[in-house]
C-alpha positions as a Markdown table, in Angstrom:
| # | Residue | x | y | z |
|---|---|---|---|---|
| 1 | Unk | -205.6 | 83.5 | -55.1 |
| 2 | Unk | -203.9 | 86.4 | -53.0 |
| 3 | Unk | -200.3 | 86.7 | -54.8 |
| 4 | Unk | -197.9 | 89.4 | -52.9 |
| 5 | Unk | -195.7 | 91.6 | -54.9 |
| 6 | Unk | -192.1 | 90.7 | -54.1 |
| 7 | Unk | -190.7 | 93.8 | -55.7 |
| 8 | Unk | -189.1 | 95.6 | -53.1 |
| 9 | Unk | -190.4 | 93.7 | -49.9 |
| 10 | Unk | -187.0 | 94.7 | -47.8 |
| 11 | Unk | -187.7 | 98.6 | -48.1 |
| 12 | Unk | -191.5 | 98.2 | -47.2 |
| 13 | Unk | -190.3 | 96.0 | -44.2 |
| 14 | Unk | -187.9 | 98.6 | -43.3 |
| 15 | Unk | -189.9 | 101.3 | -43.7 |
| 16 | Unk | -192.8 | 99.5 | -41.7 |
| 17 | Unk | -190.6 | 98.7 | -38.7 |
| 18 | Unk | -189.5 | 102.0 | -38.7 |
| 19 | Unk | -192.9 | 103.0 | -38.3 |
| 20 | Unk | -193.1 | 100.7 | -35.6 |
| 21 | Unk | -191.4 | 102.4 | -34.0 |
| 22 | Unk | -192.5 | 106.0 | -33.8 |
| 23 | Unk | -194.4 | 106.5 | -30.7 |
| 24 | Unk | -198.1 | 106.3 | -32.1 |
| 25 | Unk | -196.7 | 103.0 | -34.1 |
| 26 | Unk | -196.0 | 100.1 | -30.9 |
| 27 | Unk | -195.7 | 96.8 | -32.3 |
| 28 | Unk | -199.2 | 95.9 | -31.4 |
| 29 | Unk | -200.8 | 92.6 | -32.4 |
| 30 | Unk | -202.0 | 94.5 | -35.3 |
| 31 | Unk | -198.2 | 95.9 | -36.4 |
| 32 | Unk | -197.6 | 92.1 | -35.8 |
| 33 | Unk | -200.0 | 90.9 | -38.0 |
| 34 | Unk | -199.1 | 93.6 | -40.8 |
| 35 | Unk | -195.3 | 92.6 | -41.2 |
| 36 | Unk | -196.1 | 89.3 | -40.8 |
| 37 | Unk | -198.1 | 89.3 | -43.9 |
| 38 | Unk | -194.7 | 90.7 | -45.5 |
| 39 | Unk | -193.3 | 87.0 | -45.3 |
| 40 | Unk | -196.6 | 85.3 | -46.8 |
| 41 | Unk | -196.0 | 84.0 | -50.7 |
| 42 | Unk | -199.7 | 82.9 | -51.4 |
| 43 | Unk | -202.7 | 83.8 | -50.1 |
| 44 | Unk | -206.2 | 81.9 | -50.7 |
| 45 | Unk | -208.7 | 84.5 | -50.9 |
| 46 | Unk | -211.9 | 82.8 | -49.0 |
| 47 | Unk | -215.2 | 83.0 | -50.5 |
| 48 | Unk | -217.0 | 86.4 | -49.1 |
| 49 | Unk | -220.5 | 84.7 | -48.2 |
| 50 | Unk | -221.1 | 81.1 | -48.1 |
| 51 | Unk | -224.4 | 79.8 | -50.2 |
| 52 | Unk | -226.2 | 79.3 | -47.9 |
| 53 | Unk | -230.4 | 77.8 | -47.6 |
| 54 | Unk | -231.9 | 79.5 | -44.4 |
| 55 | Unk | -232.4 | 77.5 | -41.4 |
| 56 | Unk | -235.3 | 77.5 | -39.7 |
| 57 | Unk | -234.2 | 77.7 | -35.5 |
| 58 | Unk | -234.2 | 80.2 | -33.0 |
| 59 | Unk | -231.3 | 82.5 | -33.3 |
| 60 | Unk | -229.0 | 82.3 | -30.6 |
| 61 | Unk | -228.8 | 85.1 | -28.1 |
| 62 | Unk | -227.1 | 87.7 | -29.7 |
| 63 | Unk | -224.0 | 89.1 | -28.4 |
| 64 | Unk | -225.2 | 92.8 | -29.4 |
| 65 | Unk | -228.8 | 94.3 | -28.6 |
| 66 | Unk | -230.2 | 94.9 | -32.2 |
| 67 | Unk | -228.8 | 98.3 | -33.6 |
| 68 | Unk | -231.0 | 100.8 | -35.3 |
| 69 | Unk | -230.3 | 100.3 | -38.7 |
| 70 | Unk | -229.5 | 103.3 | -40.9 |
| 71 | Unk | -229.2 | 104.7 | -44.3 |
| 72 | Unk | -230.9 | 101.0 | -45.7 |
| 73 | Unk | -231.3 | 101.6 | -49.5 |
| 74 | Unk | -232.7 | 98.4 | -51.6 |
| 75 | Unk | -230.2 | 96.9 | -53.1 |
| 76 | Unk | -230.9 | 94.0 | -56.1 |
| 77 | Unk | -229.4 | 90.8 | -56.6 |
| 78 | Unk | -230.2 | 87.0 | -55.1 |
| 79 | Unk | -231.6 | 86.5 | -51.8 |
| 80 | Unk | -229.5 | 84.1 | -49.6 |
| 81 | Unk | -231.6 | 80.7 | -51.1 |
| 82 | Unk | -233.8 | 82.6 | -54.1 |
| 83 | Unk | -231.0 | 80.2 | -56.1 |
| 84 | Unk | -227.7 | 78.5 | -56.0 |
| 85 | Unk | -224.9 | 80.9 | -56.1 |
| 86 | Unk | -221.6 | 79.7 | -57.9 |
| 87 | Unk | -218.4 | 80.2 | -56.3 |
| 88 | Unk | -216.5 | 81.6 | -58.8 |
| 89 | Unk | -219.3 | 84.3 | -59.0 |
| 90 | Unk | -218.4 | 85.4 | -55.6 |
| 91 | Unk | -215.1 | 85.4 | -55.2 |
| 92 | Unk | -213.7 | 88.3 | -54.2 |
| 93 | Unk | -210.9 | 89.9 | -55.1 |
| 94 | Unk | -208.9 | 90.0 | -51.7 |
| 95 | Unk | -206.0 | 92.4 | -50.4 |
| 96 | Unk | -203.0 | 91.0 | -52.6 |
| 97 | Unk | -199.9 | 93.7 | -52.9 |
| 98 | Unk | -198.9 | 95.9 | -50.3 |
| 99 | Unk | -197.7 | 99.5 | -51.4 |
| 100 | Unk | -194.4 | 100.7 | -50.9 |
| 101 | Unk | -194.7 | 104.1 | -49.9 |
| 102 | Unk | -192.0 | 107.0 | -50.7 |
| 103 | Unk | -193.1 | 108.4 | -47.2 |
| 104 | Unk | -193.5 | 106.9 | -43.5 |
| 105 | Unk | -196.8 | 105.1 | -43.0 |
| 106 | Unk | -199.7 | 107.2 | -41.6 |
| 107 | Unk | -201.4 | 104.3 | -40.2 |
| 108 | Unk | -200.7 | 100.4 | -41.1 |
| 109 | Unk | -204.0 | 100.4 | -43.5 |
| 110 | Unk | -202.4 | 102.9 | -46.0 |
| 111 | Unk | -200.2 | 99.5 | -46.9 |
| 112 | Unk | -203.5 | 98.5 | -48.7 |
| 113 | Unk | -203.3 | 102.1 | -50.5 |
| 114 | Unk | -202.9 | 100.3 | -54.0 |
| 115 | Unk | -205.2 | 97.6 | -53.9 |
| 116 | Unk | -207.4 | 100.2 | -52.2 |
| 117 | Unk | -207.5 | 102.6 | -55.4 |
| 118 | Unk | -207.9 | 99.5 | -57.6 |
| 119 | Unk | -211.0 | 98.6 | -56.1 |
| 120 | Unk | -212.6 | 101.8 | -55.4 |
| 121 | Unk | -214.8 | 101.8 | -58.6 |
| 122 | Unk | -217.1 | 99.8 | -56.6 |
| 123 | Unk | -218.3 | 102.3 | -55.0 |
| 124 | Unk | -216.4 | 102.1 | -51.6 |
| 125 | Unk | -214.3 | 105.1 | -50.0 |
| 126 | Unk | -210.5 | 104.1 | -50.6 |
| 127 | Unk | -210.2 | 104.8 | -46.8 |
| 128 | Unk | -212.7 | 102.3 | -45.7 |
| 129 | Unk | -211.7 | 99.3 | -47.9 |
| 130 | Unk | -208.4 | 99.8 | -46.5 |
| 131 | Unk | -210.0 | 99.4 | -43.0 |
| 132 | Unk | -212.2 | 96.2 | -44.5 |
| 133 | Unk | -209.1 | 94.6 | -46.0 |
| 134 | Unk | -206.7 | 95.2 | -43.3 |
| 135 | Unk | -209.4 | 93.5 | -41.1 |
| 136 | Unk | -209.6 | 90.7 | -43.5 |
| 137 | Unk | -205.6 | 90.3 | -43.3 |
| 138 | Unk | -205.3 | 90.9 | -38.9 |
| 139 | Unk | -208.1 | 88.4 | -38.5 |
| 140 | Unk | -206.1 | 85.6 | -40.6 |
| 141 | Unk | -203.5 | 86.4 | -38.5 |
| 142 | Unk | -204.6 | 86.0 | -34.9 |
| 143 | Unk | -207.8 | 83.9 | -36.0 |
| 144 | Unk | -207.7 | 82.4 | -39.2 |
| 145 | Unk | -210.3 | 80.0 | -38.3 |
| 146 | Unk | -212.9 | 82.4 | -38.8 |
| 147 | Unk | -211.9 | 83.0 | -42.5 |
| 148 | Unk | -213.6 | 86.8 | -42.5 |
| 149 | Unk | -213.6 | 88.5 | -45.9 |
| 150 | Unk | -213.3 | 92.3 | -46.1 |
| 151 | Unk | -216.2 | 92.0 | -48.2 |
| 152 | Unk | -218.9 | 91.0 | -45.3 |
| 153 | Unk | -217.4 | 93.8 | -42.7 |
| 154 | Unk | -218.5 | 96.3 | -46.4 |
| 155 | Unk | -221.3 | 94.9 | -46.5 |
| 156 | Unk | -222.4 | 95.4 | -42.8 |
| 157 | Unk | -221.6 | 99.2 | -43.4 |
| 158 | Unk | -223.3 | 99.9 | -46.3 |
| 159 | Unk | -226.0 | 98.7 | -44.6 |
| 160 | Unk | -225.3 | 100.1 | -40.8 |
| 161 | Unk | -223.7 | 104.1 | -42.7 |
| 162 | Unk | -222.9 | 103.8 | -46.3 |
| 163 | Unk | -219.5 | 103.5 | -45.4 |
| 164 | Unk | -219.5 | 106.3 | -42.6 |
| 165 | Unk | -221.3 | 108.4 | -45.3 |
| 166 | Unk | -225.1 | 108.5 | -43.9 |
| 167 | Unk | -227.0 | 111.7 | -44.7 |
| 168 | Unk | -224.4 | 113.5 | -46.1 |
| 169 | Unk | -221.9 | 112.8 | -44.1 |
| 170 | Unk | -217.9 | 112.9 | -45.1 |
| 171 | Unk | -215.4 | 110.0 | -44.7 |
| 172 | Unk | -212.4 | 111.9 | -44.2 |
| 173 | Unk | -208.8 | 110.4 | -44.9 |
| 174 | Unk | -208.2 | 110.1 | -41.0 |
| 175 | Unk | -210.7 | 107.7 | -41.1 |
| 176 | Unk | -213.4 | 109.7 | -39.6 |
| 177 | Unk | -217.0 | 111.5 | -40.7 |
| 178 | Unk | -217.5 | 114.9 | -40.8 |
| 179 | Unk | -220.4 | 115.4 | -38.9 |
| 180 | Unk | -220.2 | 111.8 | -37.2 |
| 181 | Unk | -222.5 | 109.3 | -37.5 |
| 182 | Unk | -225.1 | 108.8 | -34.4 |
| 183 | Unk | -228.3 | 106.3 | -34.6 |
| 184 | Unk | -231.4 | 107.0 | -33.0 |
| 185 | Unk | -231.6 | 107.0 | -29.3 |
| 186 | Unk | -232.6 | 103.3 | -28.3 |
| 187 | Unk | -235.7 | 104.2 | -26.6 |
| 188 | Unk | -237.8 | 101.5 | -27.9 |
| 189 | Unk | -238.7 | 102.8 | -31.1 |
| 190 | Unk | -239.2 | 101.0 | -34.0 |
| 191 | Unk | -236.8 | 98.0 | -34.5 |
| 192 | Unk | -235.0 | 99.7 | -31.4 |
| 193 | Unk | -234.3 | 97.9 | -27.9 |
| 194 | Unk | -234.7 | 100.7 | -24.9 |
| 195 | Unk | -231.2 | 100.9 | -23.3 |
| 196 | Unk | -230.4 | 103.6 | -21.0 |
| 197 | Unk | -227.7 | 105.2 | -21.0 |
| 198 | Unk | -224.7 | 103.1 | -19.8 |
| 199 | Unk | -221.6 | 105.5 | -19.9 |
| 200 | Unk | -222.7 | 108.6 | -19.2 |
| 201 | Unk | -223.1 | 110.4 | -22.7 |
| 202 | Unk | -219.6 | 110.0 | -23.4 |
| 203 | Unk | -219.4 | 108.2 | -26.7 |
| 204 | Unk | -222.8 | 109.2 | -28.1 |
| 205 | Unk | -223.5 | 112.6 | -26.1 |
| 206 | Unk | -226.5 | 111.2 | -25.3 |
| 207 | Unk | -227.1 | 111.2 | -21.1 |
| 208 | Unk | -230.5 | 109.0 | -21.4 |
| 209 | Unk | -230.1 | 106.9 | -23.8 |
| 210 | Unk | -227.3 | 105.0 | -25.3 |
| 211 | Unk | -227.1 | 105.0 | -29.1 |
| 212 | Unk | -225.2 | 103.1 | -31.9 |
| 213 | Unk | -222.2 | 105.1 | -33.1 |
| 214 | Unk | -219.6 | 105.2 | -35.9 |
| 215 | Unk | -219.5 | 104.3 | -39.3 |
| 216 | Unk | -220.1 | 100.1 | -38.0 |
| 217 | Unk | -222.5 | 101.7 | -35.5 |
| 218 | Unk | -221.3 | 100.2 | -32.1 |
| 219 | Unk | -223.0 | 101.2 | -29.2 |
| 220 | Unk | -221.4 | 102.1 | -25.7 |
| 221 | Unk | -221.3 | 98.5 | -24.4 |
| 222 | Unk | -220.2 | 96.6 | -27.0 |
| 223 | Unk | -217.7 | 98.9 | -27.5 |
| 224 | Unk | -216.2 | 98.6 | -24.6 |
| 225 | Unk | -215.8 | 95.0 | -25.0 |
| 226 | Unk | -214.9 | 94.8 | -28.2 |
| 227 | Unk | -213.3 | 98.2 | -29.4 |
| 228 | Unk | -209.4 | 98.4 | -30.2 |
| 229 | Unk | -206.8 | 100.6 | -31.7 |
| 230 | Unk | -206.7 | 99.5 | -35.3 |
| 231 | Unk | -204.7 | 102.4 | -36.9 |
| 232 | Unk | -202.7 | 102.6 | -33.6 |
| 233 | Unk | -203.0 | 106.2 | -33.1 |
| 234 | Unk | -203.1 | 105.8 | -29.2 |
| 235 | Unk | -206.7 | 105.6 | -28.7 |
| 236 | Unk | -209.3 | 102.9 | -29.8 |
| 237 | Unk | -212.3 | 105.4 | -31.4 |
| 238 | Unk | -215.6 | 103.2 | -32.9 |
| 239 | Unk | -216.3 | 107.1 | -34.9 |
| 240 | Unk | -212.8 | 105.9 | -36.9 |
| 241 | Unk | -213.3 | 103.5 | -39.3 |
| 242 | Unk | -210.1 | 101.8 | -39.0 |
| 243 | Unk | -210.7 | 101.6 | -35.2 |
| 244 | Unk | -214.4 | 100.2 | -35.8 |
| 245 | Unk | -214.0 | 97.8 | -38.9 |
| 246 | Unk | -211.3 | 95.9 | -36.6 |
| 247 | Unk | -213.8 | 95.7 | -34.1 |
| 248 | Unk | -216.5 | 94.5 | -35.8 |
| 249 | Unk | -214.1 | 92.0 | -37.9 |
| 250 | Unk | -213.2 | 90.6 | -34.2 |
| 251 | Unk | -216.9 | 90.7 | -32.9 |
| 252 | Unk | -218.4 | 88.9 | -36.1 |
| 253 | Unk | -215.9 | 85.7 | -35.4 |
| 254 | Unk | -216.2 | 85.4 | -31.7 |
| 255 | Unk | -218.0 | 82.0 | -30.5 |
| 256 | Unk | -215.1 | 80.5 | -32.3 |
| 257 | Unk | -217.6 | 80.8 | -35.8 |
| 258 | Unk | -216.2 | 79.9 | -39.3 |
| 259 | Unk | -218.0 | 82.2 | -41.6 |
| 260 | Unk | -217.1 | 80.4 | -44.7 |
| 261 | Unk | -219.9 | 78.5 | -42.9 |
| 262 | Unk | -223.3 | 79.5 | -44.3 |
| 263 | Unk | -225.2 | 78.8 | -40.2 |
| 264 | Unk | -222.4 | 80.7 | -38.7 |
| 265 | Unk | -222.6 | 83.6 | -41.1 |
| 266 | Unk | -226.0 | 83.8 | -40.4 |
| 267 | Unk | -225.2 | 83.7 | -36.8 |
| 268 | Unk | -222.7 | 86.2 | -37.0 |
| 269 | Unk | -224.8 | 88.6 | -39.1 |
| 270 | Unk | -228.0 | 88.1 | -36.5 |
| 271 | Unk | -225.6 | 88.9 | -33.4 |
| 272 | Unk | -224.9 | 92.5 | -35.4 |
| 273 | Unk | -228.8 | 92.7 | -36.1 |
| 274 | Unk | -231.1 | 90.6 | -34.9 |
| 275 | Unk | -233.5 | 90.9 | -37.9 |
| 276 | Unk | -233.8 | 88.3 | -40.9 |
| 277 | Unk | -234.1 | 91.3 | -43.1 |
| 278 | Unk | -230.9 | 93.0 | -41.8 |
| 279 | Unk | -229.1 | 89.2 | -42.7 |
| 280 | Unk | -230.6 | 89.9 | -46.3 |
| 281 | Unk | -229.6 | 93.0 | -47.0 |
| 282 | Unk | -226.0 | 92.4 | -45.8 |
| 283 | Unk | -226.0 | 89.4 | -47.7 |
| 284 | Unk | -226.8 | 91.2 | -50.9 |
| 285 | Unk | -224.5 | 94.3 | -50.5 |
| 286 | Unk | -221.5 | 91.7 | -49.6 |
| 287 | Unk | -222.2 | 89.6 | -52.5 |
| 288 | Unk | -222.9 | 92.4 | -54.8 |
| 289 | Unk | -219.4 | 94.2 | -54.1 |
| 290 | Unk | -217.7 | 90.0 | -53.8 |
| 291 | Unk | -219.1 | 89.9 | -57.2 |
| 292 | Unk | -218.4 | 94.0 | -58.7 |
| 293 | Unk | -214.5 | 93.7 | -57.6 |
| 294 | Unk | -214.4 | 90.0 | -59.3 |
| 295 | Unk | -215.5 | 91.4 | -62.5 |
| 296 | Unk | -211.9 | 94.2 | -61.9 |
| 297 | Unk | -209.5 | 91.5 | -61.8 |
């Protein structure tokens, strides 16, 4: 259960409408979402992936070409139907206080700043599990239906960067990697589709083909579809985590899917990645930091 702190909830509103509005800070939806949230008392935190047998069918068409899959290490734990998976065992522990910061907000995520460091232990960049919980938070907001955790949209980028870490790569506090993250060109290769360039090398500098980019690895036409301002810093960016996590949080629940549902989860995972060992490996790296920030509470 998702408990907000109601020590000082006026100044935090204050100080987030405020921020508002600055000229980077519009009330968006997302601004919306974020001081709605202020009002909440109790929050259910949703389980982060559903127990789920595998079903044997055709996957739907997916709503992405597959993505070349980067910086995949092995990761242990139960397969999705190797054996029955308690609740209680993954439960995460979702968003539940909101700091109350002595300066303006940067961006709306740094609201998750304390629940953020708490968590970090697990082995994810404070910066992105800001991004994954204020994902979480929007999407029960404008489609709370879907019931996302922040703990699938970390598992899709372990697997799709290491958090916008691959090779060596730094996650900055602006959300961003220093040197940015590029997949292969999709030329056909190896668990690649061939897609030729579609916007002219401007998102992955790449005139010939189009590749996946970012720390959720989005390439140039799902991107368009799909991208959005999530820090609301004038420009929606899939190379800022903020920006892409948002993205992917709103491309994993469209079809109207209910991920607490094991089928649609499934789904939702295939239409990243359409391979049944991409849905595996997500699976495990959700459920393995579901379970790793259960055992901080």
């Amino acid at each position: 259960m998702l408990v907000w702190c109601a020590t000082a909830p006026g100044r935090l509103a204050a100080r987030l409408v405020a921020w508002g509005r600055r000229p980077g800070g519009r009330l968006t939806l997302q601004t919306f979402a974020t001081l709605a949230l202020l009002g909440a008392i109790v929050y259910t935190a949703l389980y982060v992936v559903p127990s789920a047998e595998p079903v044997d069918r055709t996957a739907e068409e997916s709503l992405q070409p597959d993505i070349p899959t980067i910086g995949r290490d092995p990761y242990s734990g139960p397969q999705i139907g190797e054996e029955e998976l308690s609740p209680d065992e993954i439960l995460p522990s979702s968003p539940s206080e909101l700091d109350t910061p002595s300066t303006p907000l940067a961006r709306p995520q740094d609201a998750l700043a304390a629940w953020a460091a708490r968590l970090e232990p697990i082995g994810i960049p404070r910066v992105a599990l800001q991004a994954y919980g204020y994902a979480e938070l929007t999407m029960q907001q404008i489609q709370p239906e879907c019931r996302l955790s922040w703990t699938t949209l970390a598992g899709i980028g372990r697997i799709e960067s290491n958090h916008g870490r691959f090779n060596g790569a730094e996650l900055l506090l602006d959300g961003r990697s220093r040197p940015p993250v590029v997949g292969l060109p999709l030329d056909g290769g190896p668990q690649r589709m061939r897609i030729l360039d579609t916007d002219d090398g401007r998102l992955d500098n790449d005139p010939v083909y189009d590749r996946a980019v970012g720390p959720m690895q989005f390439i140039p036409t799902t991107w368009e579809r799909w991208g959005v301002d999530g820090d609301q810093d004038g420009q929606a960016d899939p190379y800022d985590i903020d920006d892409a996590a948002l993205a992917a949080a709103r491309y994993l629940c469209a079809n109207n899917r209910d991920l607490s549902n094991g089928e649609d989860w499934r789904e939702a995972i295939l239409s990243y990645n359409n391979l049944e060992q991409y849905v595996r490996d997500v699976f495990n790296a959700a459920d393995e930091y579901g379970r790793a920030s259960h055992n901080l509470r």
